[in-house]
C-alpha positions in Angstrom: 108.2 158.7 143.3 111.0 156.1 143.9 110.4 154.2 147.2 113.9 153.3 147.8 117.3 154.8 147.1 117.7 155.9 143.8 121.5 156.4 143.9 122.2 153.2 145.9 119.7 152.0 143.1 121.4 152.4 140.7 124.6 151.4 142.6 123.4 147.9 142.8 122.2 147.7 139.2 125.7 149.1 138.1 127.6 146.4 139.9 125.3 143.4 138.7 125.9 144.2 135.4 129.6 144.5 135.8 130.0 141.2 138.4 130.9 137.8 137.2 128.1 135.5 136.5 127.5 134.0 139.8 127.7 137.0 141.9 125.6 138.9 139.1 122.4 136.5 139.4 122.8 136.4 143.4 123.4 140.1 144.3 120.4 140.7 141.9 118.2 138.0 143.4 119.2 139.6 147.0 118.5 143.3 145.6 115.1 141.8 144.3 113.6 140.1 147.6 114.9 143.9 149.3 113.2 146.2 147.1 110.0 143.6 147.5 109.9 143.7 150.9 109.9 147.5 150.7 107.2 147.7 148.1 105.4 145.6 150.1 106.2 147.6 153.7 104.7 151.0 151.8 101.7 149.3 150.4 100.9 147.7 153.8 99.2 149.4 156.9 101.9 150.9 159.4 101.8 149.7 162.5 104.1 149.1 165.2 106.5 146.2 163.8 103.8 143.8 162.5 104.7 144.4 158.9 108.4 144.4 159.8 107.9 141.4 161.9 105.8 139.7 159.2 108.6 140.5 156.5 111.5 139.7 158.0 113.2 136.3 157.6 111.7 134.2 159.9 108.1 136.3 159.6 105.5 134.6 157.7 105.9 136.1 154.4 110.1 135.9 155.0 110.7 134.2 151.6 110.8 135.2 148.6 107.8 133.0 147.5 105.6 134.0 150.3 106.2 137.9 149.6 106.3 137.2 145.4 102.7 135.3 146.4 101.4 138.4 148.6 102.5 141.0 146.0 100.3 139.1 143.3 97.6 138.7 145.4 97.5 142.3 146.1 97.9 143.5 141.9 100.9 145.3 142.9 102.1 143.3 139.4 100.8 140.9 136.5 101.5 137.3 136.4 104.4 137.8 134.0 106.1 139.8 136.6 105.1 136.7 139.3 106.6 134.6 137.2 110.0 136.4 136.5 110.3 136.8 140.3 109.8 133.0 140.7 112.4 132.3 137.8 114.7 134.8 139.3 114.8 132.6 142.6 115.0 129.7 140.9 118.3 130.6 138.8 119.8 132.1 141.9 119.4 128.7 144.0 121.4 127.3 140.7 123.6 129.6 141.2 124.4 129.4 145.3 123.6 125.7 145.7 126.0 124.4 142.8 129.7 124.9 143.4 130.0 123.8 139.4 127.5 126.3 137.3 129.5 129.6 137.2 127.7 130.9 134.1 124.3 131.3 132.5 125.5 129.6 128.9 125.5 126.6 131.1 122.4 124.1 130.8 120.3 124.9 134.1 120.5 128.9 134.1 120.4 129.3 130.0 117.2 126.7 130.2 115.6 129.3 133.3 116.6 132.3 131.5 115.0 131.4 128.0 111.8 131.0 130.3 111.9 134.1 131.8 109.0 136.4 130.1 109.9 139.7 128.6 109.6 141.9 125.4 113.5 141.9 124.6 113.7 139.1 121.8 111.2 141.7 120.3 113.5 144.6 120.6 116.4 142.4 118.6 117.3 144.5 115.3 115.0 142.2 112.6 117.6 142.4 109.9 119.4 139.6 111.9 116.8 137.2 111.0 115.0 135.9 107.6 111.5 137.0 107.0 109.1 135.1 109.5 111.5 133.8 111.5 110.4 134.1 114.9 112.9 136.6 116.7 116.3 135.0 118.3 116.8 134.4 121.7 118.8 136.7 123.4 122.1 136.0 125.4 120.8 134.1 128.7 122.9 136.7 130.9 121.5 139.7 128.9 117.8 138.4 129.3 118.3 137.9 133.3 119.7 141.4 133.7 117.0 142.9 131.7 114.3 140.9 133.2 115.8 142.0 136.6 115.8 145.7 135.7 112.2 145.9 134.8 110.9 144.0 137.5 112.9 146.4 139.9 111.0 149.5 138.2 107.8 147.5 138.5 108.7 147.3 142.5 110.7 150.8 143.4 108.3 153.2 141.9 105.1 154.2 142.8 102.6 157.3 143.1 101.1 159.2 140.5 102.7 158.3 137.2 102.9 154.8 138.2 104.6 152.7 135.2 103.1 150.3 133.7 102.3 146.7 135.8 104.9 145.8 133.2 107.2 148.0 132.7 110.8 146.8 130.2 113.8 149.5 130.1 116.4 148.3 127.7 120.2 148.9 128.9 122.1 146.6 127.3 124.5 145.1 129.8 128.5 145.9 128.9 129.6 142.9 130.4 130.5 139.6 128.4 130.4 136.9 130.0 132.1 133.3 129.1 
């Protein structure tokens, strides 16, 4: 069972992948802390505003890091999903606090990106590469959008059938950025 939106889902998804960099890796970032904080409301006891109070941005767990810690701490996801969250913050503060990066080729977001933790390079068609070569790193804007993607399942689904704690769909993004 989705716990959110599914139309307005995939709404959002449709419009980071088409958005220039900058607006992709903050309306993502945004969508990402939202569908947390509902994860987080459905897996918490209901009562009368606490959780709402708690959530909300000037609760206790109002950042991302405090609701990223409390989803960990509960095994709502693995580490590698923990850690994606984290780098997902990270490239979006790149992002909204420096007027001059406007892409992920540039150095800080193509550095976060390469350490973002996922199964893509895996999925890369091997006859690009020589025998034992470990596979190529995909395009830093490609990895952030797939990243994001998975992590979102990991968050808006839930009930019998869960996915996996990790969980990677591969939709290639059409946009190209530069």
């Amino acid at each position: 069972m989705w716990i959110s939106d599914e139309k307005e889902h995939l709404q959002i998804v449709e419009e980071i992948e088409h958005s220039p960099d900058r607006t992709a890796a903050i309306v993502a970032c945004a969508f990402l802390e939202e569908s947390l904080k509902e994860r987080l409301k459905f897996s918490l006891r209901k009562s009368s505003g606490t959780v709402e109070s708690m959530l909300g941005f000037k609760g206790s767990l109002g950042s991302l890091f405090a609701k990223n810690q409390l989803a960990y701490a509960m095994e709502i996801y693995e580490d590698d999903t923990r850690h994606n969250i984290d780098t997902i913050a990270q490239i979006r503060n790149v992002f909204a606090h420096r007027t001059r990066v406007v892409s992920f080729k540039e150095a800080p977001p193509r550095k976060l990106c390469a350490g973002l933790r996922s199964d893509l390079p895996d999925l890369m068609p091997p006859f690009i590469r020589k025998a034992g070569e470990p596979p190529p790193v995909p395009e830093p804007r490609d990895h952030f959008i797939y990243v994001v993607k998975n992590v979102l399942m990991t968050l808006l689904w839930s009930g019998p059938g869960d996915p996996p704690k990790t969980h990677y769909v591969h939709v290639p993004s059409p946009h190209k950025s530069g």
